[in-house]
VEXDREN-2710 file (C-alpha; in Angstrom, 1 decimal):
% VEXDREN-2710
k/r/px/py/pz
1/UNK/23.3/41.9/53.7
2/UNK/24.1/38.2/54.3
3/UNK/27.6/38.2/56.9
4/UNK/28.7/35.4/59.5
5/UNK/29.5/36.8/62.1
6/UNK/30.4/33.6/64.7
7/UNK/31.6/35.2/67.7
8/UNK/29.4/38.7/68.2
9/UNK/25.6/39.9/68.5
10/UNK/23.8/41.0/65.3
11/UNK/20.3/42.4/64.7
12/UNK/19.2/43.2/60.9
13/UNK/15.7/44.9/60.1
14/UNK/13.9/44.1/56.7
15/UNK/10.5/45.5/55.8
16/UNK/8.8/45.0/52.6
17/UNK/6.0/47.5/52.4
18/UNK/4.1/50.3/50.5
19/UNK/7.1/50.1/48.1
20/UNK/9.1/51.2/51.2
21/UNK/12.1/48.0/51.4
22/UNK/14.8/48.1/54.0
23/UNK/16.1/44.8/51.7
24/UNK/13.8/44.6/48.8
25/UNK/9.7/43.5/48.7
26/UNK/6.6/44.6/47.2
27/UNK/4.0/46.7/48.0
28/UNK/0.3/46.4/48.0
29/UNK/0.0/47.2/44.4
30/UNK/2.8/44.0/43.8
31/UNK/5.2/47.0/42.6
32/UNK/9.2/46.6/43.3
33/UNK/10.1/48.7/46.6
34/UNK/11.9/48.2/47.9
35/UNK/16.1/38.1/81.7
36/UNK/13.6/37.6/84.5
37/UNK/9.6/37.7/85.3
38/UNK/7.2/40.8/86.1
39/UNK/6.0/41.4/89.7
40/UNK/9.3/41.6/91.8
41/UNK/11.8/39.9/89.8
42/UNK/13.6/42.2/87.8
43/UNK/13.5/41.7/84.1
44/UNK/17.0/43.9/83.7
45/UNK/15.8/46.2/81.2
46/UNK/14.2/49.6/81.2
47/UNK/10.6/50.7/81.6
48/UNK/9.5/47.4/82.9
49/UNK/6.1/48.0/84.8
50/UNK/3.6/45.3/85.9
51/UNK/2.7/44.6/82.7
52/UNK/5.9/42.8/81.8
53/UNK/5.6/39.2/80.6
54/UNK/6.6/36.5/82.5
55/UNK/9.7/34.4/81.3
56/UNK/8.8/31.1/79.8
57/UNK/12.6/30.1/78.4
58/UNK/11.3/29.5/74.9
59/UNK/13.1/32.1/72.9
60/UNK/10.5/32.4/70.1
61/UNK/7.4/32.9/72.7
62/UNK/9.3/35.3/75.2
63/UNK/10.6/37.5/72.0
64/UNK/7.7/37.6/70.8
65/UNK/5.4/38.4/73.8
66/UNK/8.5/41.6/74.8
67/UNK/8.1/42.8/71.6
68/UNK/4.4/43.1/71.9
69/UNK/5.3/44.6/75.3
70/UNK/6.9/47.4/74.0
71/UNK/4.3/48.0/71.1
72/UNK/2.0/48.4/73.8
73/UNK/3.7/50.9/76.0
74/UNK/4.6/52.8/72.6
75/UNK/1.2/53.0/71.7
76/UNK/1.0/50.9/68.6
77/UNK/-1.0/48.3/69.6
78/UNK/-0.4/44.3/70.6
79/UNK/-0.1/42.2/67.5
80/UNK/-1.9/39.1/67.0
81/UNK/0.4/35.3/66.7
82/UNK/-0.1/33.8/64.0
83/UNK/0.7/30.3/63.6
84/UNK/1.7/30.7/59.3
85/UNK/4.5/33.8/60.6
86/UNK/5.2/31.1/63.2
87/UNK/6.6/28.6/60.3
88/UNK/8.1/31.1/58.3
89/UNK/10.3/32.6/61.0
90/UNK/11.5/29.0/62.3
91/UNK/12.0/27.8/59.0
92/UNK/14.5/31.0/58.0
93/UNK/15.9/30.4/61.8
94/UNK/16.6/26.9/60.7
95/UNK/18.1/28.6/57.2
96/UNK/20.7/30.5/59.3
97/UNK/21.4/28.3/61.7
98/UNK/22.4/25.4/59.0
99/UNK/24.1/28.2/57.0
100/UNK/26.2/29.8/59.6
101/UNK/25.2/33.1/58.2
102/UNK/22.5/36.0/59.5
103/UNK/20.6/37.6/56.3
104/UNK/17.2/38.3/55.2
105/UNK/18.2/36.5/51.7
106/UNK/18.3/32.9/51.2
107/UNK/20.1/31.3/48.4
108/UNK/18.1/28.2/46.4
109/UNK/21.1/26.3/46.6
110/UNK/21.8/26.0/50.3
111/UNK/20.5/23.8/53.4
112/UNK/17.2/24.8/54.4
113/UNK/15.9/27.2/51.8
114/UNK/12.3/28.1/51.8
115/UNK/12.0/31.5/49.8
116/UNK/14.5/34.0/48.4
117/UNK/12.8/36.7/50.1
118/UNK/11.0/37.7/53.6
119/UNK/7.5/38.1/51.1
120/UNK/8.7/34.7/48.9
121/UNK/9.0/33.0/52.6
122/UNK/5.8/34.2/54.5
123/UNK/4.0/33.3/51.0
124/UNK/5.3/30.0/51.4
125/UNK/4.9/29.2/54.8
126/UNK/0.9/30.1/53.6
127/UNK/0.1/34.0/54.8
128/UNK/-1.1/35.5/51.2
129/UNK/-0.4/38.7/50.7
130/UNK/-3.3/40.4/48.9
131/UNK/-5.1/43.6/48.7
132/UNK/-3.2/46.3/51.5
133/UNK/-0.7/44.1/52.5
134/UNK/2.4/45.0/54.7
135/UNK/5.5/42.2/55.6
136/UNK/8.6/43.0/57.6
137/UNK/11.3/40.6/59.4
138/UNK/13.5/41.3/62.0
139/UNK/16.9/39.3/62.7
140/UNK/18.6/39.0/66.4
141/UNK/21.7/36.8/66.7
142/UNK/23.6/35.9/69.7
143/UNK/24.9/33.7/72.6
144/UNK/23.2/32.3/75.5
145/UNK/20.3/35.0/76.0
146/UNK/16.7/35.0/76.7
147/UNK/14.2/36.2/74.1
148/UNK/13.3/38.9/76.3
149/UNK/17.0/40.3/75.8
150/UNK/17.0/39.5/72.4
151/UNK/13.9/41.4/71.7
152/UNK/15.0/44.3/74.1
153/UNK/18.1/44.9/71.7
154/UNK/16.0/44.9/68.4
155/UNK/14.3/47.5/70.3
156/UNK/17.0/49.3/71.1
157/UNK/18.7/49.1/67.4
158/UNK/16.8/52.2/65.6
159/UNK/16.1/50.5/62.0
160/UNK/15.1/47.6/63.6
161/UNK/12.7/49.6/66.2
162/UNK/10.9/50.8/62.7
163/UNK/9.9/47.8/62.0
164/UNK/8.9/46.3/65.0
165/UNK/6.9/49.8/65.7
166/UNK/4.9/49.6/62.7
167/UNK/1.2/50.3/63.6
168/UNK/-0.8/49.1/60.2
169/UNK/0.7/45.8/61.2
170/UNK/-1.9/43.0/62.5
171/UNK/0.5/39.7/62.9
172/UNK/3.0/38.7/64.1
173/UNK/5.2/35.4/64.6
174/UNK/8.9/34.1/66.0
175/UNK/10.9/31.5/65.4
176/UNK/14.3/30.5/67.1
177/UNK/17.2/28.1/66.2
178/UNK/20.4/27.0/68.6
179/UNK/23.5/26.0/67.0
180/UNK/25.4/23.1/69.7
181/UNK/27.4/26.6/71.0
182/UNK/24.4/27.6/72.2
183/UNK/24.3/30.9/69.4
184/UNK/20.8/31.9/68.8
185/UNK/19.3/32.8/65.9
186/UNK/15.9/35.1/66.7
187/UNK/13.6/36.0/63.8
188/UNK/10.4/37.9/64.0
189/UNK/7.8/38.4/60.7
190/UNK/5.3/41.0/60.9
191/UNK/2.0/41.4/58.7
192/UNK/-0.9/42.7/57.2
193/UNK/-2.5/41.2/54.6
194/UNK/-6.6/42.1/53.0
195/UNK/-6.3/45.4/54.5
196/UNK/-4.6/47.1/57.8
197/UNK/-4.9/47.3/61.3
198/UNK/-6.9/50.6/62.7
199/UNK/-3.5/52.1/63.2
200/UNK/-2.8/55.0/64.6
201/UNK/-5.6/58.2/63.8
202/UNK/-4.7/60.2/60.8
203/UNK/-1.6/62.6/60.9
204/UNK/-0.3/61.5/64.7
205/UNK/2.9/60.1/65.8
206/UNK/3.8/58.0/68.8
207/UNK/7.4/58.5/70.3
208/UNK/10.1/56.3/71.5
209/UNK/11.4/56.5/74.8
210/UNK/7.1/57.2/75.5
211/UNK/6.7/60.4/77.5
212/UNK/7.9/59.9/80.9
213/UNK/9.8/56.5/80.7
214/UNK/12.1/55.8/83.2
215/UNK/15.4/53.6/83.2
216/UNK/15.9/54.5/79.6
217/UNK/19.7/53.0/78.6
218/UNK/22.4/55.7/78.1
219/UNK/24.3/54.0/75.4
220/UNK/24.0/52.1/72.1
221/UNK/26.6/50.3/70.7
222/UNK/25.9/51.6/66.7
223/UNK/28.4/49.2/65.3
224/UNK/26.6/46.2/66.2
225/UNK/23.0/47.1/64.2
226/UNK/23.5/46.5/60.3
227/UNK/23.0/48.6/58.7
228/UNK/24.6/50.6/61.3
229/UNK/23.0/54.0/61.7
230/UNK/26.3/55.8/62.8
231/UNK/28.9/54.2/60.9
232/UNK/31.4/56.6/61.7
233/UNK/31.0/56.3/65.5
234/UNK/29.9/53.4/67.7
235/UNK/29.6/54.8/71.6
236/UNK/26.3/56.9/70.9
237/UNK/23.3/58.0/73.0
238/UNK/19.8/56.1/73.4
239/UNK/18.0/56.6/69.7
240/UNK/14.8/58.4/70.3
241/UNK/12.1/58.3/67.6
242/UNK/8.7/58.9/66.5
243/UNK/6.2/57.0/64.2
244/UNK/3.0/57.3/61.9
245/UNK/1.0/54.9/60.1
246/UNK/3.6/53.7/56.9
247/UNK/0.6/55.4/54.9
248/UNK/1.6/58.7/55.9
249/UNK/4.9/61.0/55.2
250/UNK/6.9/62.5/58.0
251/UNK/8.2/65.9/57.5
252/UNK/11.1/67.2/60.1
253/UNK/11.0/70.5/60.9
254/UNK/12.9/70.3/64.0
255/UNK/13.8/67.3/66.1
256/UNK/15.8/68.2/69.3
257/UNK/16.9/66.4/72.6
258/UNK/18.0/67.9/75.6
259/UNK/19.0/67.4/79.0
260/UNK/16.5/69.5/81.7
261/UNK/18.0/72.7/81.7
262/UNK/20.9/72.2/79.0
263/UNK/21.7/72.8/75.3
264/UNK/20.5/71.1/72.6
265/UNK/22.6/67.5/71.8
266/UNK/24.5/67.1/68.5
267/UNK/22.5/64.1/67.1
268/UNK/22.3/62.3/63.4
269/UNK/18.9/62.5/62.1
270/UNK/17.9/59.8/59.6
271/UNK/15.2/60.4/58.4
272/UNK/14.2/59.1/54.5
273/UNK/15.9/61.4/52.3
274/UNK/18.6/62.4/54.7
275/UNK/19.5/58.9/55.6
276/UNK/20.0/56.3/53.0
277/UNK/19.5/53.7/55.1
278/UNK/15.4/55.1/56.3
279/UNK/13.3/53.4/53.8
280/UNK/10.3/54.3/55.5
281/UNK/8.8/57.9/55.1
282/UNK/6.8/57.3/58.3
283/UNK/9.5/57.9/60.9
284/UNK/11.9/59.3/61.9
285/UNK/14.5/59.4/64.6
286/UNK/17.6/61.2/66.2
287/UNK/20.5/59.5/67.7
288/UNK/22.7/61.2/70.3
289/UNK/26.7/61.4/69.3
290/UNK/27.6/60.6/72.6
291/UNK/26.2/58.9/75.4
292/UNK/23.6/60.5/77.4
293/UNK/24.5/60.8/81.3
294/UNK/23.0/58.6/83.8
295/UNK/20.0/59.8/85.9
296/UNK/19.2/62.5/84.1
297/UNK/15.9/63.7/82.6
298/UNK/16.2/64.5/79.0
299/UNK/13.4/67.0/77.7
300/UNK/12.4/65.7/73.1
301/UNK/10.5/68.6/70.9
302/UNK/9.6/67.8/67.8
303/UNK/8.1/69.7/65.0
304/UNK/7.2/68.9/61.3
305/UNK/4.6/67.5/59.6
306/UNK/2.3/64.0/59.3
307/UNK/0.6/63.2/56.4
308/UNK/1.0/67.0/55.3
309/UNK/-0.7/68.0/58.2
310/UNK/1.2/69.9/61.4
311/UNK/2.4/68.2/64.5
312/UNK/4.3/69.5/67.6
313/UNK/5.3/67.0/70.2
314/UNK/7.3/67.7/73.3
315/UNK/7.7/65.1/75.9
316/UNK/10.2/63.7/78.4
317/UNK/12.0/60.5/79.6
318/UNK/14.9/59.7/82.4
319/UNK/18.4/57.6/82.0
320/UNK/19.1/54.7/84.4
END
């Protein structure tokens, strides 16, 4: 998955977990698996209520403190900073920025090299894994941005929203390298290690865009995720998704999006099984084929099953 890509914005998700690998890990068993301020200044990016986080202009700290933004209005809980996921995602910043290159592998040989692998790395930098143990990395890349926009586009970026929406995660760090061009390189590692957070209960999901959300974007740009969920198209609607505990299977049944009063959307379902790019069996997720129209409320059903169990969802959520 390593590319250079100089000139353009790239995001790439990793997650070693439960023998469920977006780019290659280990599970708990150590088998191979795979801008602006809250108040009245604007931040600039949907959903932003008085909870928002207030810009500090240190990349790492305002990434990290959107993401946990956004896992709170999902419902998956605020994770926790922790000063050893701190050093592991500067150091693999550091790796990219010297090498010119955004990946989730590093190569012994090169500038900067800390640990072949996102669990090698965190290891390294001194978080053990042991017992229940979950890891996961996520990768933004771009010019002259603030972590909150960086962060807001990992949201945004469906593989990479798995990740970050994890709820068995506890911890979380974020790191942040410059080049003299003023390209960023944005990395985030996520864990659990000696056991889980509480997570969510037992066979429930939470959804993304949350029930009622407002000021949801129309558009994703597909082409600029990698992997990129809709290879074969890259103007495509908001992703909406939903997510369990990694413990537990989703089943789809039915997953449909539609504006108030329409027909169902065409969308791409990924899914694990379906999608080869969903390692995780504990989401799931529909992108729109087209863009969705502005100022419109768009009504989500889902049906299928958690954890073997039955679960019907149905909520709503308006376009900017």
């Amino acid at each position: 998955m390593s590319k250079t890509h100089p000139a353009k914005n790239l995001i790439a998700a990793c997650i070693a977990a439960i023998a469920l690998a977006a780019c290659g890990g280990s599970d708990s068993d150590g088998t191979s698996g795979n801008s602006g301020s809250s108040g009245a200044t604007s931040t600039g990016f949907s959903g932003q209520d008085a909870s928002a986080p207030v810009l500090t202009n240190s990349v790492a700290t305002d990434g990290f403190n959107w993401i946990n933004y956004r896992r709170t209005q999902a419902g998956v809980g605020a994770l926790t900073r922790n000063n050893l996921l701190d050093r592991s995602s500067q150091a693999h910043s550091d790796y990219q920025r010297l090498n010119n290159t955004v990946t989730h592998d590093e190569q012994a040989n090169k500038p900067g090299f800390t640990g072949a692998t996102v669990e090698d790395r965190v290891q390294a930098a001194g978080y053990k894994l042991v017992r229940n143990y979950a890891s996961g990395e996520i990768i933004a890349a771009t010019t002259n941005n603030t972590g909150f926009y960086m962060a807001e586009q990992l949201v945004t970026a469906i593989y990479h929203r798995f990740v970050m929406f994890e709820p068995l995660f506890k911890d979380m760090g974020a790191g942040a390298a410059s080049t003299s061009a003023n390209y960023v390189y944005f990395t985030t590692n996520l864990g659990a290690t000696n056991g889980y957070s509480p997570g969510l209960p037992s066979h429930n999901i939470v959804s993304w865009p949350f029930d009622g959300q407002t000021g949801v974007e129309t558009t994703f740009a597909s082409n600029y995720e990698e992997p990129d969920p809709v290879p074969d198209i890259n103007e495509v609607g908001y992703p909406i998704s939903v997510h369990a505990n990694l413990t537990e299977t989703i089943a789809v049944q039915s997953f449909t999006v539609r504006a108030r009063g329409g027909a169902d959307l065409r969308t791409r379902l990924l899914v694990k099984g379906q999608d080869a790019n969903t390692t995780m069996a504990s989401v799931a997720a529909i992108v729109p084929l087209a863009p969705l129209a502005a100022r419109t409320t768009y009504d989500v059903s889902f049906t299928g099953t958690v954890g073997g169990a039955a679960v019907s969802k149905t909520w709503s959520f308006t376009t900017k």
